[in-house]
N, C-alpha and C positions, 0 to 999 in steps of 0.2 A: 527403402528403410528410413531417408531423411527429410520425405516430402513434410511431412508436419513440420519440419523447423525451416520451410522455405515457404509459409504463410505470410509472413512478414519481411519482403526486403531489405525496407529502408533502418530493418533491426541487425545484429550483431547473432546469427541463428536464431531469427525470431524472437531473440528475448527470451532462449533455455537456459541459458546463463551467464552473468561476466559482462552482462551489456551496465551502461553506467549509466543513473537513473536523469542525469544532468542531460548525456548525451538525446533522450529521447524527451525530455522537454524543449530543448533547444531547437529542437526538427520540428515544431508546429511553424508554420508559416502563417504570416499576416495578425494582424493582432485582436484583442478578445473582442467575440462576438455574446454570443447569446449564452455559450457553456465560458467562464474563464477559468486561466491556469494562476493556481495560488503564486504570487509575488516567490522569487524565490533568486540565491546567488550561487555560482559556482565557487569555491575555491581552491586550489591546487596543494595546497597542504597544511602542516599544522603550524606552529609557533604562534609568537606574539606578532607576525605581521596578519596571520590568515584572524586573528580577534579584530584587528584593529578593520581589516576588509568586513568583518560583519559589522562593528561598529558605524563603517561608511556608510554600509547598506541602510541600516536601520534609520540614520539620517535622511539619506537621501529619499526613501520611501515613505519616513512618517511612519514608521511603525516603531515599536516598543516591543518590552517581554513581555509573557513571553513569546519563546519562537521555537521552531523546530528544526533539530539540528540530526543531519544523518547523512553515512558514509556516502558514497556515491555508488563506491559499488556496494551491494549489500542484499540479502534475502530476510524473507521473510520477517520482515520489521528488526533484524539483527543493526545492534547499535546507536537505531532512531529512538531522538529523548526528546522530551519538555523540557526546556530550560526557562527556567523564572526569571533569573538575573545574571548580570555579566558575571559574578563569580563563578556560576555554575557553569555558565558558558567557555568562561577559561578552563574549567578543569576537564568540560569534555574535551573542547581542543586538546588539548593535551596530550588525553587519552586517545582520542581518536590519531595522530600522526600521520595521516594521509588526507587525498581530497577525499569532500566532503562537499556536502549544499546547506544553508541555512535559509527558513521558509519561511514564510508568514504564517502566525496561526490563526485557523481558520475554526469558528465555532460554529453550530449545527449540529444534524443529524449525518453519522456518517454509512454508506454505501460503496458496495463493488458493484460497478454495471459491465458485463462484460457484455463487448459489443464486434461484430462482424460483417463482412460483406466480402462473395467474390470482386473479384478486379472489376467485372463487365458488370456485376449488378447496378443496378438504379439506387434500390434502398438495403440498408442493412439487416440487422437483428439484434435486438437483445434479448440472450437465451438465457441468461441469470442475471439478476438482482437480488441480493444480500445485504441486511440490515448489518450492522456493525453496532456493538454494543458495550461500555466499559463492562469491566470487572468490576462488580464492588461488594463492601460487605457494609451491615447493616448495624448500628451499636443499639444497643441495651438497656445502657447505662449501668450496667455491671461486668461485661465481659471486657479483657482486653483484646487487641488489635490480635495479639499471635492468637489467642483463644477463638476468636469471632472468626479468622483466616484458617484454623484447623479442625472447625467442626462446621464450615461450608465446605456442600456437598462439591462441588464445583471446583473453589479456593484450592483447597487443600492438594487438591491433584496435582496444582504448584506450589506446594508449601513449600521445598527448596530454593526455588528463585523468590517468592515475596519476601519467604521470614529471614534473606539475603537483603534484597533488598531496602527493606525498611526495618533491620536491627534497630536501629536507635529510636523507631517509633513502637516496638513490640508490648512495652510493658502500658502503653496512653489505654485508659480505658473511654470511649466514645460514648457522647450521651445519646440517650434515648431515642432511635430516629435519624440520629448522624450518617450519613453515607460517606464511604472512606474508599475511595473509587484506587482500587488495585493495578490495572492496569489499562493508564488512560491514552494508549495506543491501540489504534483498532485492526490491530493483528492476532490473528487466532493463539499464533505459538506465544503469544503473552499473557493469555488466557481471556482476550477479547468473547464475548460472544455473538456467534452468526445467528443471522435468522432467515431463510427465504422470504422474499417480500416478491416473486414473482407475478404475483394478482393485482401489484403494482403498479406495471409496465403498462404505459399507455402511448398514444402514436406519436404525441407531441416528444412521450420523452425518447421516440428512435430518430423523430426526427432532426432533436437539436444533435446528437450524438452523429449521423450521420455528417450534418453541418459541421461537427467539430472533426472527426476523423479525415475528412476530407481537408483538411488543411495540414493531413501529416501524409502526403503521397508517400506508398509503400508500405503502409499498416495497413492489416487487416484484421488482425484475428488479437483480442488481447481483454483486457480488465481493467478498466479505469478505479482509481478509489477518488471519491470524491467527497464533500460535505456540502451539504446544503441547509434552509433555516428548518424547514417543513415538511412534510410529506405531500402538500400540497401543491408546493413551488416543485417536490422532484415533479410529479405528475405533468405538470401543466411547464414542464423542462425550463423553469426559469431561477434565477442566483442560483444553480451549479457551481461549484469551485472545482478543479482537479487538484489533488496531489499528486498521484502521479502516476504513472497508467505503466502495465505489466503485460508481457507479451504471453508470448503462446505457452510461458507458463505459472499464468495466470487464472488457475483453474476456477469453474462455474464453484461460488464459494459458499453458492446455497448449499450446499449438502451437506454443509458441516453444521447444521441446524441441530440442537437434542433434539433425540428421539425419530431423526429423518432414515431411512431405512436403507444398510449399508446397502444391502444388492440393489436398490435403485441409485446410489450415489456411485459405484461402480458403472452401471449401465449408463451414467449420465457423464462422467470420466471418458470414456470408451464411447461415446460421441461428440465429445470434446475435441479430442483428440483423432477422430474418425472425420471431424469437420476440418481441421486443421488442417490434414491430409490432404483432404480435398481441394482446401485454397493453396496449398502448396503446389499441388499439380496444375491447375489452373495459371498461376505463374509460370509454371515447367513449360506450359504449355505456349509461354507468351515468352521463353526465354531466357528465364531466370532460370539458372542452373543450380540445384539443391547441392549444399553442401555433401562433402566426403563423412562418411561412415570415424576416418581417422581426424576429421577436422573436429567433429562433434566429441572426440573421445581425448582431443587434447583442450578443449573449452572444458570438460568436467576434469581433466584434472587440475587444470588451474584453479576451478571453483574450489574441487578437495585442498589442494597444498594454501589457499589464499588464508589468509589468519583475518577471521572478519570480528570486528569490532564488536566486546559486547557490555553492556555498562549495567548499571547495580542502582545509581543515585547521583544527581546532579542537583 
C-alpha cells in the first residue's frame, strides 16, 4: 500500500507531505554544474533578527529586490510572495512567524520537468514537461482592473482571491495594451497557466537532469520547477536554474493544460503513481523498507492540523 512513497529515500515519504523545501535543496552535493540551484537562505524564524539574516544574505551575494520569500514548509505555492522592497519584506516576515527561505529572483521562462530513474538504471526520463505561464489581464484603456478581472474567462474563476488581493488597485483603469500580470507565481492554485510542452524534451535536456539528480543520492522520482532564458537554452539543457524540486507528489503538470482531456490526465495520474510504485519496490528490493500504512496517516494529519501561511499583498 506504501511502495509509491518509498521512491524517494533520501525524502521525508518521498516528498507526500511535510518535507521542508530547504531540507531538500540542501541534499544536492557538490556544487553547480551544468543545471544550477537558484541562490537561496535558510532561516529558522521570524522577527526582526530573521530581516536582518535576509539583509546579510542579500549583501553577501550581490543580489537585490526583488526576492522570493516562502515558508519552508508549504504546498502548492501556499505563502510564496514577490517582495520588491525591505518594507514588504518586513511585513511578510512577520506574517509569516516561522522558518522560511528567501531566494534569488530568477527571470525567464518557467517549467515543471518531472524527471526519474530506477536505482540500477544508467539514464533517466522525462515523462512531463510543463510550460508555466502568469496570469494576466489585458487593459483597454476604458475598463478597470476589477472589471477586466471579472469578465476574463479564466480571471474570474479567482475573482475571490485577486479582487482580495489587489483591493487598493480595483478601481486603476489600464491603458490600452497594458498587461497587469495577476498572478506572477507559477503555481496553478494561483491561477498560473500550464501548458504541456512535451515535444520539447530532448536528450541533452535528460541528460543534464540526469547529471543533476545524481548529485541528490536517494531521489528518484520527483518535479523540478525551474526557470530558464529560452526555449532554446531549455533544449540544448543549458542556464537552467532550479527553484525547487517536489517529490512523488509532484504530479506530471502537463495535464493541467486547457482543454487537455480529463480521462487521459487520469490515465496519465495512475501512471504516475503506477511508476512510483514501481521505484518504490525496486528500493524494497535493495532494502529500504517502505514506511507503515499508520506512518503515512500521521504525516497527513500533521499536514491537515499545520496552519500554512497565506498572504494577499506585500
Amino acid at each position: 500500500m506504501t511502495l509509491w512513497t518509498n521512491c524517494n529515500p533520501a525524502m521525508e515519504v518521498s516528498g507526500m507531505a511535510m518535507e521542508a523545501k530547504g531540507d531538500i535543496l540542501d541534499a544536492f552535493q557538490g556544487g553547480d554544474q551544468r543545471v544550477k540551484i537558484a541562490r537561496y537562505l535558510r532561516v529558522a524564524g521570524g522577527g526582526a533578527s530573521a530581516f536582518e539574516e535576509v539583509r546579510g544574505f542579500l549583501e553577501k551575494e550581490g543580489l537585490s529586490y526583488p526576492i522570493v520569500l516562502k515558508p519552508d514548509y508549504g504546498q502548492r505555492g501556499q505563502g510564496v510572495e514577490i517582495v520588491r522592497d525591505e518594507a514588504a519584506a518586513k511585513r511578510w516576515i512577520q506574517a509569516c512567524g516561522e522558518g522560511f527561505m528567501a531566494q534569488e529572483m530568477i527571470g525567464g521562462l518557467e517549467f515543471g520537468v518531472h524527471w526519474s530513474k530506477f536505482p540500477d538504471d544508467e539514464v533517466g526520463e522525462i515523462a512531463s514537461l510543463c510550460g508555466k505561464h502568469p496570469q494576466r489581464v489585458i487593459g483597454d484603456g476604458e475598463s478597470s482592473l476589477e472589471r477586466l478581472i471579472l469578465r476574463d474567462e479564466r480571471a474570474v474563476m479567482m475573482a475571490g482571491y485577486y479582487l482580495k488581493k489587489y483591493a487598493s488597485r480595483l478601481t486603476r483603469v489600464l491603458d490600452e495594451g497594458e498587461e497587469f500580470v495577476l498572478a506572477p507565481i507559477g503555481t496553478h492554485s494561483r491561477g498560473a497557466v500550464f501548458t504541456d510542452e512535451r515535444a520539447l524534451v530532448t536528450e541533452q535536456l535528460r541528460e543534464v537532469f540526469d547529471e543533476l539528480s545524481a548529485r541528490f543520492p536517494g531521489f528518484n522520482f520527483g518535479r523540478y520547477d525551474v526557470k530558464v532564458p529560452s526555449i532554446e537554452d531549455l533544449q540544448a539543457g543549458r542556464n537552467i536554474v532550479v527553484l525547487e524540486l517536489n517529490g512523488v507528489m509532484g504530479e506530471p503538470a502537463h495535464i493541467y493544460q486547457p482543454g487537455y482531456p480529463w480521462r487521459r490526465g487520469m490515465q496519465d495520474l495512475c501512471g504516475h503513481f503506477k511508476k512510483a510504485a514501481e521505484i518504490g519496490e525496486a528500493w524494497r528490493e535493495k532494502g529500504v523498507r517502505p514506511p507503515e500504512p499508520g506512518d503515512l496517516l500521521d504525516i497527513i494529519r500533521k499536514h491537515c492540523e499545520k496552519d500554512y501561511l497565506e498572504v494577499d499583498q506585500f
